[in-house]
N, CA, C, O and CB atoms as a CASP TS submission, in Angstrom:
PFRMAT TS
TARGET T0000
AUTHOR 0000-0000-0000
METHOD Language model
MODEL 1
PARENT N/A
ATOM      1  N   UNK     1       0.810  -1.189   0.000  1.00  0.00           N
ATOM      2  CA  UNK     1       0.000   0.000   0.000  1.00  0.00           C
ATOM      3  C   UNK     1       0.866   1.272   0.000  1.00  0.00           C
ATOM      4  O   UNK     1       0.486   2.224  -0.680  1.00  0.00           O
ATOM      5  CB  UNK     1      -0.929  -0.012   1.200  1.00  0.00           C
ATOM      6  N   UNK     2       1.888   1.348   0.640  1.00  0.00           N
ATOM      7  CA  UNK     2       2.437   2.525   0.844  1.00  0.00           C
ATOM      8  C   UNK     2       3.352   2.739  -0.613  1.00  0.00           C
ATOM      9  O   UNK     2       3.646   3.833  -1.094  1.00  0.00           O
ATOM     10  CB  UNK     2       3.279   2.502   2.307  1.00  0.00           C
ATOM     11  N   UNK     3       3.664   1.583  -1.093  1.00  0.00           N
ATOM     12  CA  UNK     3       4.444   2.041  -1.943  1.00  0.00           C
ATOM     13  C   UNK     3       3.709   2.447  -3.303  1.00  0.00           C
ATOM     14  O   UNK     3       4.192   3.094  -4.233  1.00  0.00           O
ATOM     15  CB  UNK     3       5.446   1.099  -2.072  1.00  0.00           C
ATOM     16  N   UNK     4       2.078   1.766  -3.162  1.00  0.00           N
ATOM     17  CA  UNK     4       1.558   2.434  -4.244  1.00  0.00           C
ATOM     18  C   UNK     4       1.249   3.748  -4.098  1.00  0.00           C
ATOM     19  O   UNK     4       0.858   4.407  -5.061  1.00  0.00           O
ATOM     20  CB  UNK     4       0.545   1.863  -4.659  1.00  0.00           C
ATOM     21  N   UNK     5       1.401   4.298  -2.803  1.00  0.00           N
ATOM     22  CA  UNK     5       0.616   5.453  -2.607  1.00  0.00           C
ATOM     23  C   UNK     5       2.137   6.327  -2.594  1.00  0.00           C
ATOM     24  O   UNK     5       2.101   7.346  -1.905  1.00  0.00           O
ATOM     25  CB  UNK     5      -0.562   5.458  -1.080  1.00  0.00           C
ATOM     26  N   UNK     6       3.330   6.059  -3.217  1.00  0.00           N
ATOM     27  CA  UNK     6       4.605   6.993  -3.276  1.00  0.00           C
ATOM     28  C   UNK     6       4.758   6.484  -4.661  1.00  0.00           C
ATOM     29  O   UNK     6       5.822   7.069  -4.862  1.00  0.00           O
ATOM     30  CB  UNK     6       6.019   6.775  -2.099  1.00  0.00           C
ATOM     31  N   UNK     7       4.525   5.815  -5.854  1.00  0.00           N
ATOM     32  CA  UNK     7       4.164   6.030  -7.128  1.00  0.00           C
ATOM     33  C   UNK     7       3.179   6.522  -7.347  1.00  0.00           C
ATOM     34  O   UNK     7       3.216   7.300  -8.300  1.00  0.00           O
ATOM     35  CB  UNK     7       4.155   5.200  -7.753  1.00  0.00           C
ATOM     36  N   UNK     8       2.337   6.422  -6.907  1.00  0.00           N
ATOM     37  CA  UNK     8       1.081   7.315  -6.891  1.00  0.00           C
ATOM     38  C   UNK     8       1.119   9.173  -6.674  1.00  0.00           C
ATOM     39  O   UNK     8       0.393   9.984  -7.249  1.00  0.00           O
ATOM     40  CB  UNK     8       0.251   6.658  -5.619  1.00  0.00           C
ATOM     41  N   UNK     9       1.811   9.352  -6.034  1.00  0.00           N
ATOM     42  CA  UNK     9       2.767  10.968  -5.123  1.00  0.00           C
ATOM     43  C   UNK     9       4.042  10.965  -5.947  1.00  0.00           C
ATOM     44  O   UNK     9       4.847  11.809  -5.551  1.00  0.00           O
ATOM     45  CB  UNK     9       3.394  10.752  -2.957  1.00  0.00           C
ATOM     46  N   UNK    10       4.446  10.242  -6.989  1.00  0.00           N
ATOM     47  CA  UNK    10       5.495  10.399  -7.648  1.00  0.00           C
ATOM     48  C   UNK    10       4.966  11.124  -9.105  1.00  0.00           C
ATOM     49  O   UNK    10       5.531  12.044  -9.697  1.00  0.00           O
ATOM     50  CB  UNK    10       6.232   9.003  -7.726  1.00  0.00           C
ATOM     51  N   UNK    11       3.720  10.432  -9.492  1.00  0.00           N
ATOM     52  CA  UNK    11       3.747  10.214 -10.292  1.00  0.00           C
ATOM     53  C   UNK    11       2.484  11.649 -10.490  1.00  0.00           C
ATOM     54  O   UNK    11       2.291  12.313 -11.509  1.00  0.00           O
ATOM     55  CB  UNK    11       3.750   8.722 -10.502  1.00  0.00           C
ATOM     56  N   UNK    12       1.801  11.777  -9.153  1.00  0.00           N
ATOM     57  CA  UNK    12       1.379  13.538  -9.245  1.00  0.00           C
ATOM     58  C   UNK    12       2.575  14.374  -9.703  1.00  0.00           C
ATOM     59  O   UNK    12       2.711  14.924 -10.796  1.00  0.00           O
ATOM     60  CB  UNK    12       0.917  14.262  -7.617  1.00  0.00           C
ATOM     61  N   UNK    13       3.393  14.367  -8.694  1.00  0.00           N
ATOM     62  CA  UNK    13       4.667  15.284  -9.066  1.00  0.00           C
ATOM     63  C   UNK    13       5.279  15.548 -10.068  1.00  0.00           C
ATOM     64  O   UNK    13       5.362  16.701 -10.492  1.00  0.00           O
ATOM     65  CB  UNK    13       5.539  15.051  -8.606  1.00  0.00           C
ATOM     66  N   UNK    14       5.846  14.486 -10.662  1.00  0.00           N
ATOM     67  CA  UNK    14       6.269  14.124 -11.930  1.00  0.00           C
ATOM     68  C   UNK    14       5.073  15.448 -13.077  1.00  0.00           C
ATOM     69  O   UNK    14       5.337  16.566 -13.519  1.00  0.00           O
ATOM     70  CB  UNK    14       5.935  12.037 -12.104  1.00  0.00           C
ATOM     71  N   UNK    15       3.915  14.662 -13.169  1.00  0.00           N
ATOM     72  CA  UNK    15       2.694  15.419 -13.835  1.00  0.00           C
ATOM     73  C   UNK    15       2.880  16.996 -13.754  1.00  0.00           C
ATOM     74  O   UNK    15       3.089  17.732 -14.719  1.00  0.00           O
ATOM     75  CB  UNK    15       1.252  15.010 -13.052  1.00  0.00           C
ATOM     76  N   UNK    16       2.764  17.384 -12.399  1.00  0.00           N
ATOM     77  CA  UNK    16       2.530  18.924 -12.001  1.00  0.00           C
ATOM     78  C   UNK    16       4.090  19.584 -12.390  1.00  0.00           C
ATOM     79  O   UNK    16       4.067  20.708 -12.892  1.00  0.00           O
ATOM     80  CB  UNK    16       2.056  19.132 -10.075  1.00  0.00           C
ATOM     81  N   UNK    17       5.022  19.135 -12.243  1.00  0.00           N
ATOM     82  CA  UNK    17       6.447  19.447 -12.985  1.00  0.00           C
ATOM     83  C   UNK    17       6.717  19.862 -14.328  1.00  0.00           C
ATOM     84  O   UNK    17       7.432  20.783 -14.723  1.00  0.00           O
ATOM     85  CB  UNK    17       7.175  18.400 -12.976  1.00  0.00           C
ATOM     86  N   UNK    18       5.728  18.670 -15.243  1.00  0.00           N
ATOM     87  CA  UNK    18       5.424  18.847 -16.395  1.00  0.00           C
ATOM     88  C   UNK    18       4.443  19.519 -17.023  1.00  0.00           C
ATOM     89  O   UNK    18       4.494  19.840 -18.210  1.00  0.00           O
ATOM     90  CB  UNK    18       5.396  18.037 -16.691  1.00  0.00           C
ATOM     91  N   UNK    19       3.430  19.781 -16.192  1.00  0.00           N
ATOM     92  CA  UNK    19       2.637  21.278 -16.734  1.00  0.00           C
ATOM     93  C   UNK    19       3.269  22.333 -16.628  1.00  0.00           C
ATOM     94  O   UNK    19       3.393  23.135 -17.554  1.00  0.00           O
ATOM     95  CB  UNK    19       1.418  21.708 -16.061  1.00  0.00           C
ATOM     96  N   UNK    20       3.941  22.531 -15.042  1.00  0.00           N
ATOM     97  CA  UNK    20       4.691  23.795 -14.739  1.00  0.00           C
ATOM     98  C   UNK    20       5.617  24.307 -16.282  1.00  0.00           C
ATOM     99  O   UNK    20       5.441  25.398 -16.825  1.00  0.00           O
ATOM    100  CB  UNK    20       5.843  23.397 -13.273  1.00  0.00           C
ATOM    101  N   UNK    21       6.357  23.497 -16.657  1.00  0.00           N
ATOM    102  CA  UNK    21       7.434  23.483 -17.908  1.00  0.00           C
ATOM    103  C   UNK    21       6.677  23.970 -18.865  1.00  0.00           C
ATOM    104  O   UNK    21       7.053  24.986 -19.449  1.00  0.00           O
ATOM    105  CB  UNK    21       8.093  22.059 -18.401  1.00  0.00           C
ATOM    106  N   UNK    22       5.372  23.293 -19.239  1.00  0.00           N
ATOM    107  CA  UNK    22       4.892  23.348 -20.729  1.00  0.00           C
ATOM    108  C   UNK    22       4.275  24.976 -20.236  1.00  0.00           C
ATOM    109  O   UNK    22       4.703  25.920 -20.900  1.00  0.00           O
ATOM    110  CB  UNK    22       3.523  21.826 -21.406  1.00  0.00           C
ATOM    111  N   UNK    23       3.446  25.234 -19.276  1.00  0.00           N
ATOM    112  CA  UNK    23       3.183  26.518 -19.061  1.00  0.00           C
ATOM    113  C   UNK    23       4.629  27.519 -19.123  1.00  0.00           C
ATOM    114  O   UNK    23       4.677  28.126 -20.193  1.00  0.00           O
ATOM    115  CB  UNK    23       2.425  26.534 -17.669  1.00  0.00           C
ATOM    116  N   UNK    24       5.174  27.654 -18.695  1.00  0.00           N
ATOM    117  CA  UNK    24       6.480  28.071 -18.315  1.00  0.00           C
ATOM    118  C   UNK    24       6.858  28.412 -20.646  1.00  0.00           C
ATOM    119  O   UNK    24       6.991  29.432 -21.322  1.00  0.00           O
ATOM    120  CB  UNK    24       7.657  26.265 -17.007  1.00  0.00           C
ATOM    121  N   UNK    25       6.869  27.346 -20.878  1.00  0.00           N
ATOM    122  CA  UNK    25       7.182  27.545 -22.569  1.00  0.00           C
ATOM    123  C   UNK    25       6.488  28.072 -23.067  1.00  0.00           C
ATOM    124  O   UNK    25       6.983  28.959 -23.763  1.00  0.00           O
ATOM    125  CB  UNK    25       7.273  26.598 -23.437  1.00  0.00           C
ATOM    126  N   UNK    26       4.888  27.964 -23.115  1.00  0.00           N
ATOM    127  CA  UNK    26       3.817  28.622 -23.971  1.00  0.00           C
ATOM    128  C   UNK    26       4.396  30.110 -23.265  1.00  0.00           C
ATOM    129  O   UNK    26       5.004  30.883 -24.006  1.00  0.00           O
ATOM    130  CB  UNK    26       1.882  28.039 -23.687  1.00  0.00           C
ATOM    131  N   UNK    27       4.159  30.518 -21.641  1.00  0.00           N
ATOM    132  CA  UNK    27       4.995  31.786 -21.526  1.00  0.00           C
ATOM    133  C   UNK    27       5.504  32.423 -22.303  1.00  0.00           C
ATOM    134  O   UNK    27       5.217  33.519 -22.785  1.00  0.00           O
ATOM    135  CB  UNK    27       5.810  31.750 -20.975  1.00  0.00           C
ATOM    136  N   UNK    28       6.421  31.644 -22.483  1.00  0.00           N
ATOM    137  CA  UNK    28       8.058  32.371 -23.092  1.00  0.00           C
ATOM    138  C   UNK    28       7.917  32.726 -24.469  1.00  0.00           C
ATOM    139  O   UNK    28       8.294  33.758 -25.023  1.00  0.00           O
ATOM    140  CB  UNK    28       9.522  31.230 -23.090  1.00  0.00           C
ATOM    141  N   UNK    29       7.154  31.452 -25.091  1.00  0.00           N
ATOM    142  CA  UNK    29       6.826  31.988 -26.795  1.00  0.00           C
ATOM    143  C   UNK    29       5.607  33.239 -27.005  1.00  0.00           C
ATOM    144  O   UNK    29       5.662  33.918 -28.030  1.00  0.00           O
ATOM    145  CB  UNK    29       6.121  30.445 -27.792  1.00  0.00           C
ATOM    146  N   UNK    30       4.652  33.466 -26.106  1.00  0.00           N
ATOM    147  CA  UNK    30       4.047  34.367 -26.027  1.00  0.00           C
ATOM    148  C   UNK    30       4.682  35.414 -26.283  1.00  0.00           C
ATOM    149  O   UNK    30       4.550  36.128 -27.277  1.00  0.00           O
ATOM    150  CB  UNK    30       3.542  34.375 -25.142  1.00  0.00           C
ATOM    151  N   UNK    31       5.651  35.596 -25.083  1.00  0.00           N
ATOM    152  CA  UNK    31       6.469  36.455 -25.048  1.00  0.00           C
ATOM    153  C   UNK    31       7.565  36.859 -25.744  1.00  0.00           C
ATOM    154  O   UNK    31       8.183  37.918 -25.640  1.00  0.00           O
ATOM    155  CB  UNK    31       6.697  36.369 -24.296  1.00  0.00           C
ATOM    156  N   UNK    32       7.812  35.667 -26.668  1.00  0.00           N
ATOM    157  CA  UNK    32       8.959  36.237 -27.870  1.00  0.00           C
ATOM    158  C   UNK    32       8.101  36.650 -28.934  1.00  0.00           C
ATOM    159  O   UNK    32       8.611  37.501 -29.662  1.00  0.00           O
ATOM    160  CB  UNK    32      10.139  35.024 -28.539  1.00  0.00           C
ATOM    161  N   UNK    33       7.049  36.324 -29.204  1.00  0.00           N
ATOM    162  CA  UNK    33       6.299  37.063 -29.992  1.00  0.00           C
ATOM    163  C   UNK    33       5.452  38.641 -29.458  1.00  0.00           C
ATOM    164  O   UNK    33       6.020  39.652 -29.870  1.00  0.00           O
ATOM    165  CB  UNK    33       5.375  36.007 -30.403  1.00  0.00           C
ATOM    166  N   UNK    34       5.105  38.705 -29.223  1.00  0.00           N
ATOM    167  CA  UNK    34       4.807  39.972 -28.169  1.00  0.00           C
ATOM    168  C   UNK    34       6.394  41.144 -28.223  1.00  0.00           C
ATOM    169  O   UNK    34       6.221  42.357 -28.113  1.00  0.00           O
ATOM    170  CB  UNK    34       4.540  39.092 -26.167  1.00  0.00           C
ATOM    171  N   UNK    35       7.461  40.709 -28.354  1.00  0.00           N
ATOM    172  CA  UNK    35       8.368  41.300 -28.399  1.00  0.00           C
ATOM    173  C   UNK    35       8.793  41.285 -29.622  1.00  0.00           C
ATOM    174  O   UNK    35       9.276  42.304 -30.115  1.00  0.00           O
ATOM    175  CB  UNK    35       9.075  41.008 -27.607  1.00  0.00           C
ATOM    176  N   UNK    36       8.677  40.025 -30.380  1.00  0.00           N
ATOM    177  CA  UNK    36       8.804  40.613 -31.975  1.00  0.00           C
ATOM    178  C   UNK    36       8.022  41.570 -32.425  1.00  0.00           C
ATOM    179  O   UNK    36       8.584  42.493 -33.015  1.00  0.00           O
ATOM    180  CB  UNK    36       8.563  39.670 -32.977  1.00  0.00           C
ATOM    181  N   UNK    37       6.840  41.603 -32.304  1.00  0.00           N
ATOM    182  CA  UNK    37       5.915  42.338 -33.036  1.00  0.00           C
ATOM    183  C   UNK    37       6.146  43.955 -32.765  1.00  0.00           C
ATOM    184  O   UNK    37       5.854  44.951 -33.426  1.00  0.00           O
ATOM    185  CB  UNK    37       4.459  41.834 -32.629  1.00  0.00           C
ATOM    186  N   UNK    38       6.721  43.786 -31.652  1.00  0.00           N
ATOM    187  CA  UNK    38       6.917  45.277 -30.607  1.00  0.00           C
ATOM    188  C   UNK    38       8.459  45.717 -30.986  1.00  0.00           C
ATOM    189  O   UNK    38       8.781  46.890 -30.796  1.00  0.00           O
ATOM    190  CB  UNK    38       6.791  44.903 -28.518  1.00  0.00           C
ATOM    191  N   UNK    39       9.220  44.972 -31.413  1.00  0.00           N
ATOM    192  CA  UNK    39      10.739  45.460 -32.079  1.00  0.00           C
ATOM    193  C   UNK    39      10.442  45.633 -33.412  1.00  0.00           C
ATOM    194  O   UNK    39      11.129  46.424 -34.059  1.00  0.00           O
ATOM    195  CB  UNK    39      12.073  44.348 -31.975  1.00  0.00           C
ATOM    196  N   UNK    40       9.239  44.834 -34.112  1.00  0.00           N
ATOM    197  CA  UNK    40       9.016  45.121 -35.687  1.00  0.00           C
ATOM    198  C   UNK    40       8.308  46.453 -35.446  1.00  0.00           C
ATOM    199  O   UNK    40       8.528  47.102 -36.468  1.00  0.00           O
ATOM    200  CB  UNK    40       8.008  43.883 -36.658  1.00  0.00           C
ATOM    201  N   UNK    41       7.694  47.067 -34.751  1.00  0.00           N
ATOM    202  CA  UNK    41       6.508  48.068 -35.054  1.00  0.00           C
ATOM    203  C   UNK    41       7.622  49.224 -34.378  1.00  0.00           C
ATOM    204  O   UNK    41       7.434  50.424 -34.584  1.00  0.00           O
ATOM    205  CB  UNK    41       4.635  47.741 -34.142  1.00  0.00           C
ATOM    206  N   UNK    42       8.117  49.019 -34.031  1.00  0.00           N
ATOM    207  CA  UNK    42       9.480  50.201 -33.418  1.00  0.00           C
ATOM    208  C   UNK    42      10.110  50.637 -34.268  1.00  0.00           C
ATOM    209  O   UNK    42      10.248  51.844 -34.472  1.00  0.00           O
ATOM    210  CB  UNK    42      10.654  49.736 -32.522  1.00  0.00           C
ATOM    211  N   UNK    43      10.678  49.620 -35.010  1.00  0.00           N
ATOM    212  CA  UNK    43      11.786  49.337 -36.456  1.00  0.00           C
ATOM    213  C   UNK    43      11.053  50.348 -37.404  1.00  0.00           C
ATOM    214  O   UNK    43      11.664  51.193 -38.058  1.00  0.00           O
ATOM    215  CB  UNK    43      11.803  47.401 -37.298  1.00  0.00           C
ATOM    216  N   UNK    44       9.278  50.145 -37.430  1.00  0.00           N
ATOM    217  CA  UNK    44       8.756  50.657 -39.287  1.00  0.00           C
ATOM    218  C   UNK    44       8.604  51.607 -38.416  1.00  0.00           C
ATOM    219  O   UNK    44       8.204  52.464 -39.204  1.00  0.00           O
ATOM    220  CB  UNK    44       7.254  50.004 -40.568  1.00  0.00           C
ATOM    221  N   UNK    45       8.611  52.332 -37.016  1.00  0.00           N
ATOM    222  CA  UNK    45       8.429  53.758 -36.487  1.00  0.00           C
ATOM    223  C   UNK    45       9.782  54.486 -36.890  1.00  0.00           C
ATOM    224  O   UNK    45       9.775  55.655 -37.275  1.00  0.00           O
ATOM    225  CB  UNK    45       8.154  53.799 -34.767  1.00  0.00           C
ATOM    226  N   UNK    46      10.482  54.032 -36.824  1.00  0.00           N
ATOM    227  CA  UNK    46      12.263  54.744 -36.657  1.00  0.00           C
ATOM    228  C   UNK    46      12.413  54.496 -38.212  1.00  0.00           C
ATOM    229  O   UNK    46      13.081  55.410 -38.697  1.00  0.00           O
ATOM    230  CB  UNK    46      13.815  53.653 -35.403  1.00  0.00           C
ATOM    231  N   UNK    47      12.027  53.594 -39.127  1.00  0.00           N
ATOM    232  CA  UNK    47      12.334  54.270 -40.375  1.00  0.00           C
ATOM    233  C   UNK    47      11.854  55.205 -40.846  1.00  0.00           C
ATOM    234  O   UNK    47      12.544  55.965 -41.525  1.00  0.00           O
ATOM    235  CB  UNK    47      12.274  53.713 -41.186  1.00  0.00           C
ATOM    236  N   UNK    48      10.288  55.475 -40.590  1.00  0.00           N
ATOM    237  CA  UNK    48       9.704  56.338 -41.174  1.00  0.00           C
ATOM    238  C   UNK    48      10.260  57.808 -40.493  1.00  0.00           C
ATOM    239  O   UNK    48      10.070  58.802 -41.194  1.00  0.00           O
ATOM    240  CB  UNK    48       8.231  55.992 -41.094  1.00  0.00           C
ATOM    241  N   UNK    49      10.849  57.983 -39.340  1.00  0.00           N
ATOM    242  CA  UNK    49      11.234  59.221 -38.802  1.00  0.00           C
ATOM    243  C   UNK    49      12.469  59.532 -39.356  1.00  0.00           C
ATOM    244  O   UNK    49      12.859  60.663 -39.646  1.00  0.00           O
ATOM    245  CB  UNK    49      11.283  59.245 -37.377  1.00  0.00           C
ATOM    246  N   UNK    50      13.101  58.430 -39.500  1.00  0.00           N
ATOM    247  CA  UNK    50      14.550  58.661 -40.815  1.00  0.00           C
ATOM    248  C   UNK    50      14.198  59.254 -42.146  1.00  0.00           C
ATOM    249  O   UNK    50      14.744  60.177 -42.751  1.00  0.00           O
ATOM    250  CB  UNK    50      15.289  57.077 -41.391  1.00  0.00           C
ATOM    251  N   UNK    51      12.797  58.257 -42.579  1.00  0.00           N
ATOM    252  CA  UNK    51      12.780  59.015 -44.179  1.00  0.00           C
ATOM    253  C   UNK    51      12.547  60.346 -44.178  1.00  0.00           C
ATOM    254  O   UNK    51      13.200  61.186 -44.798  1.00  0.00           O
ATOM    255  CB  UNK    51      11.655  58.509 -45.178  1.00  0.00           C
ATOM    256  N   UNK    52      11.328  60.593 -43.266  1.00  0.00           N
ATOM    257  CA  UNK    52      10.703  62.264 -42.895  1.00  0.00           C
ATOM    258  C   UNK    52      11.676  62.803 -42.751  1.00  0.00           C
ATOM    259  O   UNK    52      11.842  63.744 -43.527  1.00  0.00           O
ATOM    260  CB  UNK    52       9.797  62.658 -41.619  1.00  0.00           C
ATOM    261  N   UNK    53      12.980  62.489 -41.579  1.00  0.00           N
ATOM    262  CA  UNK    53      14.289  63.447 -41.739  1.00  0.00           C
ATOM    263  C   UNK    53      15.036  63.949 -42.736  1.00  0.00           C
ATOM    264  O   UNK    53      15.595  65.037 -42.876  1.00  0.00           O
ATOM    265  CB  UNK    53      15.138  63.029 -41.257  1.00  0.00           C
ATOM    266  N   UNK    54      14.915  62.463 -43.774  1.00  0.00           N
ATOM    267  CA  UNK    54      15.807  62.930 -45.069  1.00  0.00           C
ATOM    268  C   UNK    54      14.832  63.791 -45.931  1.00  0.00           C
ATOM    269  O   UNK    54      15.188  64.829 -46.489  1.00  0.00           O
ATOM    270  CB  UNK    54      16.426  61.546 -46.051  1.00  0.00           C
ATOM    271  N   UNK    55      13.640  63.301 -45.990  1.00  0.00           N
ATOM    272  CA  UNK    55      13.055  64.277 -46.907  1.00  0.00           C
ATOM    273  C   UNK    55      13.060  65.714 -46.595  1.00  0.00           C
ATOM    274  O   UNK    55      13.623  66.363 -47.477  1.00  0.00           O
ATOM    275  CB  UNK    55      11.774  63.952 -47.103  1.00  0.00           C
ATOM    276  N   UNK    56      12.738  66.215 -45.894  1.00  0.00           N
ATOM    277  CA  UNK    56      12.941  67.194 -44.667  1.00  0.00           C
ATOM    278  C   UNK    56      14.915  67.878 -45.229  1.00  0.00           C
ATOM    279  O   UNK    56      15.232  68.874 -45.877  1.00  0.00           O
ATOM    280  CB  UNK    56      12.797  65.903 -42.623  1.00  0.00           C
ATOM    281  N   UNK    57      15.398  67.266 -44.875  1.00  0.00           N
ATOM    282  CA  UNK    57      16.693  67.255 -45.397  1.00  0.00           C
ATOM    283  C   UNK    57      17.175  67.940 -46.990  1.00  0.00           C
ATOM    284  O   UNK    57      17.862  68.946 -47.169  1.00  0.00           O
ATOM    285  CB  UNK    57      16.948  65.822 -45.351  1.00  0.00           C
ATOM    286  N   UNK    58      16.508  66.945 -48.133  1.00  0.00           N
ATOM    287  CA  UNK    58      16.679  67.306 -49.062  1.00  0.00           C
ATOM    288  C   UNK    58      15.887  68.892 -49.309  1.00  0.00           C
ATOM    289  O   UNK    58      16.279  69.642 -50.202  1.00  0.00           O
ATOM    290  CB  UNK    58      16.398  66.201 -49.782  1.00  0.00           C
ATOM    291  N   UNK    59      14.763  69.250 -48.409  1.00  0.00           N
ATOM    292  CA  UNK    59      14.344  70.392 -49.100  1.00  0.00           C
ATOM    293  C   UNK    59      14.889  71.814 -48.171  1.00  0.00           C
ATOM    294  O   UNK    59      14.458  72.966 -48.127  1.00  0.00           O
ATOM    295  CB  UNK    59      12.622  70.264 -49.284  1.00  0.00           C
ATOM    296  N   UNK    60      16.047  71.114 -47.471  1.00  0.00           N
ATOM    297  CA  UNK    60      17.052  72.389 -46.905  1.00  0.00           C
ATOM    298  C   UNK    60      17.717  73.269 -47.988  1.00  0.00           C
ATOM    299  O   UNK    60      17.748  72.565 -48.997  1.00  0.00           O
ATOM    300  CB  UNK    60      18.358  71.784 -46.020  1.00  0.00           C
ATOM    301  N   UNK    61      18.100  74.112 -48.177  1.00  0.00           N
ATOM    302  CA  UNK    61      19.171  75.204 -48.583  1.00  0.00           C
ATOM    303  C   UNK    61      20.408  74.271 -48.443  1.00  0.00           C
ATOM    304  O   UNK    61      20.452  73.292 -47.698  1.00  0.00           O
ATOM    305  CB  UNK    61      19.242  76.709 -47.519  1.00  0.00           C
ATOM    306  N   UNK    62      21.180  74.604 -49.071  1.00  0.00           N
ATOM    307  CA  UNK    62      23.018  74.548 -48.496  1.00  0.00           C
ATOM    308  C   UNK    62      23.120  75.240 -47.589  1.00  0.00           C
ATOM    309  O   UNK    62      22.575  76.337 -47.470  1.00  0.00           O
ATOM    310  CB  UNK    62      24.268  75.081 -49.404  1.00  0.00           C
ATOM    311  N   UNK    63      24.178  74.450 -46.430  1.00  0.00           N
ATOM    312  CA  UNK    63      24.565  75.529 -45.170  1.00  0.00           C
ATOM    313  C   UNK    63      23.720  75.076 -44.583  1.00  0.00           C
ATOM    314  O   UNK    63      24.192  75.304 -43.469  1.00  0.00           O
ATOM    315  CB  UNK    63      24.539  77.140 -45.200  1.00  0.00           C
ATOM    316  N   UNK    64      22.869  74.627 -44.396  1.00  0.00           N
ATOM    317  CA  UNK    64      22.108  74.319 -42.889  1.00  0.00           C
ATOM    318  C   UNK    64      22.657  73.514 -42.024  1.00  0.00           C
ATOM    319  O   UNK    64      23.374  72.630 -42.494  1.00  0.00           O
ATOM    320  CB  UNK    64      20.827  73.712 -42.955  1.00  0.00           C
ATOM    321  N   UNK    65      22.529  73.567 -40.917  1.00  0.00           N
ATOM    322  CA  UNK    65      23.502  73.097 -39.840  1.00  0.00           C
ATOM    323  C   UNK    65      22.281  72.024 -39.500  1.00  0.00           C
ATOM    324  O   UNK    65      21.187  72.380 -39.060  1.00  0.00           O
ATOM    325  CB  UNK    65      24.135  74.370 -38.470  1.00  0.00           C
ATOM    326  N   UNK    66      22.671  70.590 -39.792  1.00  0.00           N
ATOM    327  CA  UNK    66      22.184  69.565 -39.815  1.00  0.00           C
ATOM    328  C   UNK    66      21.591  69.237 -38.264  1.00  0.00           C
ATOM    329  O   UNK    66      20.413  69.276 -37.908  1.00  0.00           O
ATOM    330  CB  UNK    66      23.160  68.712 -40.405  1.00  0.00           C
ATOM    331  N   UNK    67      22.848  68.882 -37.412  1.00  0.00           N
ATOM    332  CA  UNK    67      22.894  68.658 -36.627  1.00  0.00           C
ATOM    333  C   UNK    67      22.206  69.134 -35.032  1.00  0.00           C
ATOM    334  O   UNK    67      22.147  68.627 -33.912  1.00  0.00           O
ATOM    335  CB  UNK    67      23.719  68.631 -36.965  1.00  0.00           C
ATOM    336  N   UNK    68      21.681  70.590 -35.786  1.00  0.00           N
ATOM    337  CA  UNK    68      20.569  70.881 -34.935  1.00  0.00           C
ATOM    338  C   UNK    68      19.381  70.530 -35.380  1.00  0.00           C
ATOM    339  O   UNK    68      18.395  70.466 -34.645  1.00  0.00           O
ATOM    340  CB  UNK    68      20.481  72.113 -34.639  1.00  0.00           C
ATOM    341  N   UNK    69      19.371  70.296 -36.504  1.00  0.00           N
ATOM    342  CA  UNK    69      17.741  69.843 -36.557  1.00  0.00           C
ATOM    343  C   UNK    69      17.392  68.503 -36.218  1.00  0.00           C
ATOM    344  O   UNK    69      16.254  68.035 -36.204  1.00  0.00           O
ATOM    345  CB  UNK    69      17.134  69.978 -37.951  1.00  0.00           C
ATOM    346  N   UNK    70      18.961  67.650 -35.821  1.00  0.00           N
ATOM    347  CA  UNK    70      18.807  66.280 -35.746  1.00  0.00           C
ATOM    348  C   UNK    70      18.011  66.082 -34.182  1.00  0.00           C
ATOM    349  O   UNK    70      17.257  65.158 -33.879  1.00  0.00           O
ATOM    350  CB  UNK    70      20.390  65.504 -35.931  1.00  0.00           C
ATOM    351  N   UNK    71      18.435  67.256 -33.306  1.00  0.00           N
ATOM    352  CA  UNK    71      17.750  67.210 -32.079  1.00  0.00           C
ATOM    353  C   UNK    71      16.452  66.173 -32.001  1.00  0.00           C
ATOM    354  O   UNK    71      15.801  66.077 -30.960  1.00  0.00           O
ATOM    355  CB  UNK    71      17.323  68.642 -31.805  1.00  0.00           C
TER
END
């Protein structure tokens, strides 16, 4: 009896170990996606403030002091 009832308590454990993990992974991929999407949507923000700069840029004069407008 006792020893079925410590495979029995092994074999909960074992189980609850192995949800913990698989939860623990679905986590993590959530979360690498959630962070891709959030480094991709950053990325097409910061190009488009580059292009606006250059365009912006090209319709300067000569002599403009770049580097303050880079502020």
């Amino acid at each position: 009896m006792v020893a079925e009832q410590t495979k029995e308590w092994s074999g909960m454990v074992s189980q609850q170990l192995y949800e913990a993990h698989q939860q623990l992974k679905t986590n993590i991929q959530q979360q690498n996606e959630l962070l891709s999407r959030l480094m991709k949507e950053y990325q097409e923000s910061q190009l488009k403030d580059l292009e606006s700069r250059h365009d912006r840029c090209d319709l300067l004069p000569s002599g403009v002091n770049l580097a303050y407008l880079a502020r």
